[in-house]
N, C-alpha and C positions, 0 to 999 in steps of 0.2 A: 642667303636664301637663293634655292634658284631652280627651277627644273631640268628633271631628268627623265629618261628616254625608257620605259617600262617595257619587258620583255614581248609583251602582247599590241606593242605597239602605242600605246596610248603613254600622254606625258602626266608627269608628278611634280607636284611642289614638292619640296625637302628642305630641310633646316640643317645643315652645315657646322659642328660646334666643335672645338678641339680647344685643348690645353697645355701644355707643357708640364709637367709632373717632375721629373728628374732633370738634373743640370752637372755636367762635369766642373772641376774644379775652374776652369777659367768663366763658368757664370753662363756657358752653351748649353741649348736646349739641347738633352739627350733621346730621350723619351716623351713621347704626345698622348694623350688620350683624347679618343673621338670619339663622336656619332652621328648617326644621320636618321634625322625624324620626319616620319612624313607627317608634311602641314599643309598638304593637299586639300582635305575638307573647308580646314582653316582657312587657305589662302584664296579658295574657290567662293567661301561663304560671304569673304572680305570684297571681291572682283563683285561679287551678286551683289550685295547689299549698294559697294560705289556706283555699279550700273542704277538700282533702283531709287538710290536718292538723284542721280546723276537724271533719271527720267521723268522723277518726280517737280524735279525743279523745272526740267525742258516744260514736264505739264502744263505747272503753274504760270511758266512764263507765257504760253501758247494761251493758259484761261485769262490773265490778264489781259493781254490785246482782245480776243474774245467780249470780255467783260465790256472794255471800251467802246468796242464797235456793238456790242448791245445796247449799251446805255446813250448811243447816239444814235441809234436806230431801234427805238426800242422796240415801238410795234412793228417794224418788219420781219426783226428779228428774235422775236422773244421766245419760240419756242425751243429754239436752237442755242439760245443762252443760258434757257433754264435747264433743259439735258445736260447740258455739260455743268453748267454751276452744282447742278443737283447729285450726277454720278461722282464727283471729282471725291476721292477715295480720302481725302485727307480735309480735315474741318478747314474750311475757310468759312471768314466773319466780314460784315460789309460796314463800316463807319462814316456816318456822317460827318459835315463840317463840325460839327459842336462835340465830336470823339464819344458820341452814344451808339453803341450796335443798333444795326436795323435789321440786320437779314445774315440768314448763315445759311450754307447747305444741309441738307437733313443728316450729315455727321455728326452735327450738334447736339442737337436733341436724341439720337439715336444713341452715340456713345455715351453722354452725360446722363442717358436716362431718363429723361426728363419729359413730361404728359407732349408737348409739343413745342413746335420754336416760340413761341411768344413766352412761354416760362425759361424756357435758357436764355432769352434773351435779357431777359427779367433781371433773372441772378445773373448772369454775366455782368450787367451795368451797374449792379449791386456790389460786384468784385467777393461776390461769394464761394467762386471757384481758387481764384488766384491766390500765389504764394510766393513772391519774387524770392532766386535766389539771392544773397547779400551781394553775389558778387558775380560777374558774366566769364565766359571762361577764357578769354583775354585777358582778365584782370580789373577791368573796368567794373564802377560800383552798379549796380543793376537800379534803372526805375521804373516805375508801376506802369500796369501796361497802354493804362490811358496816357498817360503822358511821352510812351512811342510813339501809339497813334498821331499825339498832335504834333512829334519831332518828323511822322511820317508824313502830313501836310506843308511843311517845312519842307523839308532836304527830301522830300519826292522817293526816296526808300529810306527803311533802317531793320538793320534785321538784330534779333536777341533770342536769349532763351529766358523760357518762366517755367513755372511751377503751377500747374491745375491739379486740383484734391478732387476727383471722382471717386463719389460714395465713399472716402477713407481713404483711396488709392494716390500717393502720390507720383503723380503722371509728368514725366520733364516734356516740355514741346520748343521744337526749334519754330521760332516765328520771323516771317518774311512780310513785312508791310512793304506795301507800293502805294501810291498816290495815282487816280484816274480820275478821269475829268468828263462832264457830263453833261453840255450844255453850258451854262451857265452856273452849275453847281461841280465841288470837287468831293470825291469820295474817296476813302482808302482802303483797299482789300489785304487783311493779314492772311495769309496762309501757315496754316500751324501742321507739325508735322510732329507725329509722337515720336520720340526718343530711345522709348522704353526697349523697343530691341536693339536699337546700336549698341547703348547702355549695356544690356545686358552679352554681346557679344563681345563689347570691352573687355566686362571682367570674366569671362569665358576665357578670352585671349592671355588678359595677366593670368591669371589661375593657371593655366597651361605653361607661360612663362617660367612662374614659382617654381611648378613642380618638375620642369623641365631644368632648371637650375641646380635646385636639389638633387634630381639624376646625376646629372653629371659633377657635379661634387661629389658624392657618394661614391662614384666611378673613379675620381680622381684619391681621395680619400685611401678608398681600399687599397686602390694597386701600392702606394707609398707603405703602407700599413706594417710595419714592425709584430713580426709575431707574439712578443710578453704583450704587447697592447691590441691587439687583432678584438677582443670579445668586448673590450671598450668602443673600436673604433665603430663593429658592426651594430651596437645597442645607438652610438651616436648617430650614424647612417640612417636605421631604422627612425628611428628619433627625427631627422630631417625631411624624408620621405612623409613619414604619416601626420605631421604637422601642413606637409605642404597640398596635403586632400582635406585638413581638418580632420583628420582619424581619432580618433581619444585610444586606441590600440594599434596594437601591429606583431602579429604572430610569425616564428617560420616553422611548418610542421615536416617532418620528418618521415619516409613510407618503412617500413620493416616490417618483421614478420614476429608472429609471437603463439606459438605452437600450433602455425600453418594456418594462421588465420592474420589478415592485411590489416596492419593498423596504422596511426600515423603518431608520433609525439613528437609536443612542443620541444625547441633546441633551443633558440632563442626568443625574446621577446620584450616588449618594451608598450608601457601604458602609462599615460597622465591622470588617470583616472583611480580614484580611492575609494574604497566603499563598497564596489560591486561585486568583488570575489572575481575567480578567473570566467571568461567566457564558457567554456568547458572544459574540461577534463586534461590535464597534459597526457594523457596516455588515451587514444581512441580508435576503437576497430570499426570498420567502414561499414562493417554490419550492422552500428547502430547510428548509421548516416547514409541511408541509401540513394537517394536523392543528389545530395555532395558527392559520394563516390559514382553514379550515373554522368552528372554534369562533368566533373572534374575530369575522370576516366578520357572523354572526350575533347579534349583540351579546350574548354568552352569556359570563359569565366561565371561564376557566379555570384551574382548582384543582385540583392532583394532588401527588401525590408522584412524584419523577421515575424511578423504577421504575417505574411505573405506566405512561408515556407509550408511544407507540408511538418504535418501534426508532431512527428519523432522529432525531426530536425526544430524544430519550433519551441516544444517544450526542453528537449536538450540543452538549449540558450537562451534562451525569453527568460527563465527567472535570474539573470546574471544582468539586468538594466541593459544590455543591446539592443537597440530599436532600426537599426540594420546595418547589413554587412556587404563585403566581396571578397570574397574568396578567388585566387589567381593557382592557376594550377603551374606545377614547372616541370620540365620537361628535358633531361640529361641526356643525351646521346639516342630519343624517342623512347626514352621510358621513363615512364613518370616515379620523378623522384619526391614528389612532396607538394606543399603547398607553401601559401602566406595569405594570410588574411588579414580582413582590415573591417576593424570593425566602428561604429558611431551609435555612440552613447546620449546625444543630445537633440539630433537635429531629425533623426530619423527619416533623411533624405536615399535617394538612391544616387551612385555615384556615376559619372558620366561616361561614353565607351573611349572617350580622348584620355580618359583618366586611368582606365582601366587597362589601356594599350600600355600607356607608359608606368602606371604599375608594374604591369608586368616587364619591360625591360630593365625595369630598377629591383625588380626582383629576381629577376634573372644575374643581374651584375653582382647582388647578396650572396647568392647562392655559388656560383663561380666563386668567386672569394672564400666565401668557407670550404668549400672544395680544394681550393689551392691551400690555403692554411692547413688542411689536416692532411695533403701530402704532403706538406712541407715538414709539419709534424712527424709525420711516418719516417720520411727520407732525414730525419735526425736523430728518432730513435735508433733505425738503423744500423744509424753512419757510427751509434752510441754502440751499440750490438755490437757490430763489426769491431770497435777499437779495441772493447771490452775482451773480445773472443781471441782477439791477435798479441794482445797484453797477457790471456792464461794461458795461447799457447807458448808463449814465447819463456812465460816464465815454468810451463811444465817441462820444455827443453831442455834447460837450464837446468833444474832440479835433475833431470834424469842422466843427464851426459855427466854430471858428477857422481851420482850414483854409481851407475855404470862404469866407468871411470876407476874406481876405486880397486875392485872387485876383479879388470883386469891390471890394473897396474900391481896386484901381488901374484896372480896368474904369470904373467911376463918376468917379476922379479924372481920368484922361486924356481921360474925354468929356467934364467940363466947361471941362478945359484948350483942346482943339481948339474946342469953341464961340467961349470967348473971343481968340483967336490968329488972329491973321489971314495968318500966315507959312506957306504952304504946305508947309515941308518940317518944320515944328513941328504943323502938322496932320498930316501924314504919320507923324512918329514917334509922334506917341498913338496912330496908327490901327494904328502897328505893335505897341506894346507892349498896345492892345488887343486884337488877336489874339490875340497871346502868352498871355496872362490867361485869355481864354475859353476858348482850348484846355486851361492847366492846369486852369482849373474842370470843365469836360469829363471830364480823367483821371482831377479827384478823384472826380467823381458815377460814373463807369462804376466 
């Protein structure tokens, strides 16, 4: 990974990927295949989110001294304790010596939903929220959260993660206890931090890995690809691609014309799915897809659920079990040669623009490949034409140069016959059968 320098001046992340493909006989790499992905957004999202745990804990650390110098000043400084205890954007919990909550900031009760802190406090000490994972993600076996707390009066920090069940929801929270001191009494403050979006940009990032692997295998794949096996290799490709979106289909349509009216049919295709009958039609004019041929037309992907769609396009595909689709337009030398779609039958989710970028380069890399395959086809037919055409001329040569052939070698023989003859009616027959000759020479050249 590494950035690079944008023509407008500004810089990019990118991702860097290449393979080796072909090998000469001593085992040397001949040929590489590459790409480069921008992972800009990605990598930008990753920096955001580090700064924001990165400030978040600067926070925490800044509210625990805070805390302390409250709790030993209390009334001088309590209004200034409780603004910040109060705003602090991430649930913190306050434990007595005996590992009972006393006090949380209103993230508590606000997030958990709960009438007011004294009832989250309630079920919290209840352990009505909590759900330890079995295991921490160092490897260590996980314990309940009261008994951090009291490892957290102990050894003065300890940090873990747990599991809180809001309304149903299970919620992972990174938890930071500290030990503070307060007089003559000792209290512990956890600071809990929800998860839920790290978590979720996790597998944002694998998911993008997946399908970013599957590219380029598919890239790799094609260009090796043996033309008797090319219709296998590209249904396997497809097959790799739409597994790594969770597609349950994957289309490639085809633009042509069919008595001056734009239509598009399916050429390939590949579905996990049994039951539903095809998406639509393998053969379809964009006249009864107006919308699709608007969007498409524009090199703009299209991504909906198909409830969403307008009413032609909607009943067109709604009764085939699709509950939504994306459609990737492609685009040959600026004119639009087709599409590929991708459609889910299950989850009726809409699919992401990171996913849809890189659809489209893995469907671009499809299409190139059938492109290259049916010139390759061409240029064999051809080169078949061509042998075929050089074999009948060679062999009409052949035939005709004996023909011909024949017809003067009695022409020649009878003129040298009448030369030597001095028999008038033996001069005469050569002159006849000389005739004869030239005329069939005659019928052969006409």
């Amino acid at each position: 990974e590494m950035r690079i320098r944008h023509r407008d001046g500004h810089y990019l992340w990118v991702r860097n990927t290449g393979a080796a493909v072909a090998w000469d006989g001593k085992g040397r790499a001949m040929h590489l295949v590459g790409g480069v992905l921008n992972i800009d957004g990605r990598v930008r999202a990753e920096m955001e989110l580090r700064d924001s745990l990165s400030r978040a804990e600067s926070f925490n650390e800044s509210l625990q001294l805070e805390v302390n110098k409250a709790i030993r000043k209390y009334e001088q400084a309590r209004a200034a304790n409780k603004a910040m205890f109060e705003s602090n954007p991430h649930l913190n919990i306050l434990f007595n010596e005996q590992g009972e909550a006393v006090d949380c900031n209103p993230v508590g009760h606000d997030v958990f939903m709960e009438p007011s802190k004294r009832d989250f406090l309630r079920r919290f000490n209840q352990g009505e929220y909590e759900r330890m994972p079995a295991f921490q993600p160092d490897g260590r076996t996980s314990v309940p959260f009261a008994e951090n707390v009291r490892m957290a009066f102990e050894e003065k920090s300890v940090a873990f993660e747990t599991i809180l069940f809001i309304h149903g929801l299970r919620i992972a929270f990174d938890v930071i206890c500290k030990k503070i001191e307060y007089g003559n009494a000792s209290f512990v403050v956890a600071y809990l931090t929800d998860l839920s979006r790290i978590r979720q940009t996790q597998r944002q990032l694998s998911k993008q890995g997946k399908l970013l692997r599957a590219v380029n295998h598919v890239a790799s794949s094609l260009v090796s690809a043996q033309p008797e096996a090319f219709e296998s290799t590209v249904r396997e490709a497809m097959r790799r691609i739409a597994e790594a979106v969770d597609a349950d289909r994957m289309r490639v349509w085809r633009n042509y014309e069919e008595n001056g009216e734009p239509c598009a049919k399916e050429i390939y295709g590949w579905s996990r799915v049994t039951g539903t009958g095809r998406w639509y039609a393998t053969r379809t004019p964009y006249s009864a897809m107006p919308y699709w041929s608007r969007t498409l037309h524009s090199r703009q992907i299209l991504n909906s659920r198909v409830a969403d769609l307008p009413a032609e396009e909607r009943e067109l595909i709604g009764s085939q079990g699709v509950l939504s689709i994306m459609v990737v337009p492609i685009f040959i030398h600026d004119a639009f040669w087709g599409f590929i779609g991708f459609d889910d039958c299950t989850q009726g989710r809409t699919f992401t623009k990171q996913e849809g970028r890189m659809l489209q380069s893995g469907g671009s890399i499809i299409i190139s490949a059938i492109l290259r395959n049916e010139m390759t086809e061409n240029l064999i037919r051809a080169r078949e034409d061509a042998l075929a055409s050089a074999r009948a001329k060679s062999e009409f040569l052949s035939r005709m140069s004996h023909e011909i052939r024949t017809p003067m070698n009695a022409i020649i023989g009878m003129g040298v016959i009448a030369k030597k003859s001095g028999d008038p009616e033996k001069v005469a027959d050569c002159l006849r059968k000389i005739d004869m000759s030239s005329r069939q020479l005659l019928d052969i050249i006409n």
